[in-house]
N, C-alpha and C positions, 0 to 999 in steps of 0.2 A: 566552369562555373555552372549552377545548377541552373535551373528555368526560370525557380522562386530570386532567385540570386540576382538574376540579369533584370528580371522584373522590379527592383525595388530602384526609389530615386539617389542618387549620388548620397545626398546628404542623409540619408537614413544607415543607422549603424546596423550591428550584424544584430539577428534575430534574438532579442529574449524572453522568452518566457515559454509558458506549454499552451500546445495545439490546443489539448480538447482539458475543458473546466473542471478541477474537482468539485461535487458535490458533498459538504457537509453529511454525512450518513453511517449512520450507529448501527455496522452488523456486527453479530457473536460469532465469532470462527473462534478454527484451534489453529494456531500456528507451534507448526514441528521445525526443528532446525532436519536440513538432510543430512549434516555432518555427523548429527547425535542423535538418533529418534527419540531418548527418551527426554529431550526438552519438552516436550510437550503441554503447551498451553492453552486455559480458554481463556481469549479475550474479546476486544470490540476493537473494529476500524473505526478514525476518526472522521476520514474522509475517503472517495472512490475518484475513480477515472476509467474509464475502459482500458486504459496500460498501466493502470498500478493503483496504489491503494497507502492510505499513511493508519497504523496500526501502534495499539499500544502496547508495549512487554513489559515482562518484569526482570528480565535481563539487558544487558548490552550484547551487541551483534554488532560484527564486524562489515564495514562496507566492503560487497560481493558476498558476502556469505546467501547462501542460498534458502530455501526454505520453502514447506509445503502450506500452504493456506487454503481450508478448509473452511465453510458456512457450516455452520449448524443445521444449518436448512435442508442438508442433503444433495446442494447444487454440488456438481464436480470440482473438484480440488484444483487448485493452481498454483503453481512454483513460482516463487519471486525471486527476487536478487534485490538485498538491500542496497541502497542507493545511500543513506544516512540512517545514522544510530544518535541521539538529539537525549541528554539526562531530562527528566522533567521534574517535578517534587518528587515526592514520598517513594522513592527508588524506584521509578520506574522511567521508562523511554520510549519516543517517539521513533517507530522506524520509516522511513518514506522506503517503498518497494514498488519495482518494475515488475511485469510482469514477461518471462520470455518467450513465452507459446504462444498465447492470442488473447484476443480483447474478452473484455467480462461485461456483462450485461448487468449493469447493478439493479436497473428499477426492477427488475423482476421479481427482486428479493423482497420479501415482507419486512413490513417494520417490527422493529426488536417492540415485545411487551415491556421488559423492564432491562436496565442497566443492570451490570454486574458487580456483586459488590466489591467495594476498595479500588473502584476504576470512577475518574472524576467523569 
């Protein structure tokens, strides 16, 4: 049993939810599939986390599929692994993605001028 594990009281059930909070925040990256480079898209994250990030496509992606995500901004690229693939309206999907190298620093990022069009 873990350290956290022995530490909690009888009646407390097993852990749910996430460590660290996502913040609501609109960047423009391009997200590439690594299976197909020529997927290549500009979108916007809906929200961040230092271990992942929920992003909007215009396709569906399979849970584990993998993928390069890209700021606009110039910050260094980072590979996800989709986690879920979620239909929204007007053909598009919600992907919730991991991140499996290292944590992302999001405030450092600027705030987007404008939304992109045909993205709610």
């Amino acid at each position: 049993m873990t350290r956290f594990a022995q530490s909690r009281r009888p009646d407390q059930g097993p852990f749910d939810g996430r460590i660290e909070k996502r913040l609501p925040t609109s960047v423009p990256i391009y997200l590439v599939s690594l299976e197909d480079s020529r997927t290549r898209e500009r979108t916007l994250t809906e929200n961040v986390s230092p271990q992942g990030v929920r992003v909007i496509s215009k396709r569906s992606w399979r849970p584990g599929e993998e993928s390069l995500i890209t700021p606009l901004t110039g910050k260094f690229p980072q590979v996800g692994k989709v986690i879920y693939c979620l239909p929204e309206a007007r053909d598009r999907f919600c992907l919730g993605m991991e991140f499996r190298d290292r944590v992302v620093k999001w405030a450092s990022f600027p705030a987007p001028k404008a939304r992109l069009p045909g993205l709610k």
